[in-house]
C-alpha positions as CSV (number, residue, x, y, z in Angstrom):
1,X,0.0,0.0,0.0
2,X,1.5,3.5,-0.8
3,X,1.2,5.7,1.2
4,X,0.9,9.9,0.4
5,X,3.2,12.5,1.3
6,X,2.4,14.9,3.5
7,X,5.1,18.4,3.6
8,X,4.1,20.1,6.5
9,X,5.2,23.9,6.7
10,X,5.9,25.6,10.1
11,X,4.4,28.7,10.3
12,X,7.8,30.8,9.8
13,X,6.5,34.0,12.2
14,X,5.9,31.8,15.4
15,X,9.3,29.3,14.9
16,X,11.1,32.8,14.9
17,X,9.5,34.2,17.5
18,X,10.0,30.9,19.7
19,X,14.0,30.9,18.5
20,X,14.3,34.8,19.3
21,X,13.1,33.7,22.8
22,X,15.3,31.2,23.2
23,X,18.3,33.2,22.8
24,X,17.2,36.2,25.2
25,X,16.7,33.4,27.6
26,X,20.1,32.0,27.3
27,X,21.5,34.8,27.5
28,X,19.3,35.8,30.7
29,X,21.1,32.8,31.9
30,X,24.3,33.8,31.1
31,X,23.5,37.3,33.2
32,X,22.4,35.0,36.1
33,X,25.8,33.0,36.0
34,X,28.0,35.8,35.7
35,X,26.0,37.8,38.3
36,X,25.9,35.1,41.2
37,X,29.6,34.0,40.2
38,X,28.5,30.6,39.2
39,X,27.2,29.5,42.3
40,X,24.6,26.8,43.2
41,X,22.0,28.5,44.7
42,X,23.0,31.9,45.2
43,X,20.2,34.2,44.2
44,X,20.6,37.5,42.3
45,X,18.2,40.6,42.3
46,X,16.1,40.7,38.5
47,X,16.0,44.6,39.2
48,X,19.3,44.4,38.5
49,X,19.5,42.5,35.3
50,X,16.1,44.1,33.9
51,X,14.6,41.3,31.9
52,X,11.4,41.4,29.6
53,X,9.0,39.0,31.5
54,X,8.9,36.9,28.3
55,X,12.7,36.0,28.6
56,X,12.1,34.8,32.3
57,X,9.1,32.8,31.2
58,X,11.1,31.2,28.8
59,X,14.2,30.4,31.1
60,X,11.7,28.9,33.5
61,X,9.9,27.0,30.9
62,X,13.2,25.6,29.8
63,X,14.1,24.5,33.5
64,X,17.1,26.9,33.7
65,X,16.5,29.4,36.1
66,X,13.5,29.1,39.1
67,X,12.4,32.2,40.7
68,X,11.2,33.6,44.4
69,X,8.8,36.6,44.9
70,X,7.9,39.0,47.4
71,X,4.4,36.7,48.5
72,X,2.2,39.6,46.2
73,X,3.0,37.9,43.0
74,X,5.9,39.8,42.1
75,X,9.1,38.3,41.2
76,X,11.8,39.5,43.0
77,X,15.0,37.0,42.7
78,X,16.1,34.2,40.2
79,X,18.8,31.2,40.5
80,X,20.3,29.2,38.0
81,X,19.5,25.2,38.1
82,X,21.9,22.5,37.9
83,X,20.8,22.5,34.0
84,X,21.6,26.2,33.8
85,X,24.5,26.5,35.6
86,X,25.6,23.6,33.0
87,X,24.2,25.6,29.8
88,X,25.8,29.1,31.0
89,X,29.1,27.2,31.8
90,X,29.2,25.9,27.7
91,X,28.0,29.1,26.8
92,X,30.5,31.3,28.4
């Protein structure tokens, strides 16, 4: 039995956007290692580093940074993970 092909297109606007958020949240990442020195579990101030909320959604999403708040929904502090300690350290 033969069976069709299918060519599927990715919708060129949304991969781009996706890839463009990738990078900022690397490079968030890389802010976060250089600004806590590298080390596990030291937390650094995101006033200071002044990241676009996307970029920090993405980092989270990608399991490379977790974040604490103030308890009113804000987010005050982030901290790399093992897995983006590891990423920062390749990319640096």
């Amino acid at each position: 039995m033969h069976r069709p092909n299918f060519i599927f297109k990715k919708n060129k606007a949304r991969s781009k956007t996706a890839d463009t958020l990738d990078v900022a949240a690397r490079q968030f990442a890389y802010k976060l290692y250089e600004g806590t020195n590298g080390e596990l579990g030291a937390w650094w101030a995101l006033g200071q580093i002044g990241e676009r909320p996307e970029t920090l959604t993405r980092a989270i999403e990608r399991g490379w940074v977790i974040v604490r708040g103030d308890g009113a929904g804000n987010v005050q502090s982030a901290s790399l993970t093992a897995e983006g300690r590891l990423l920062a350290r390749k990319g640096l």
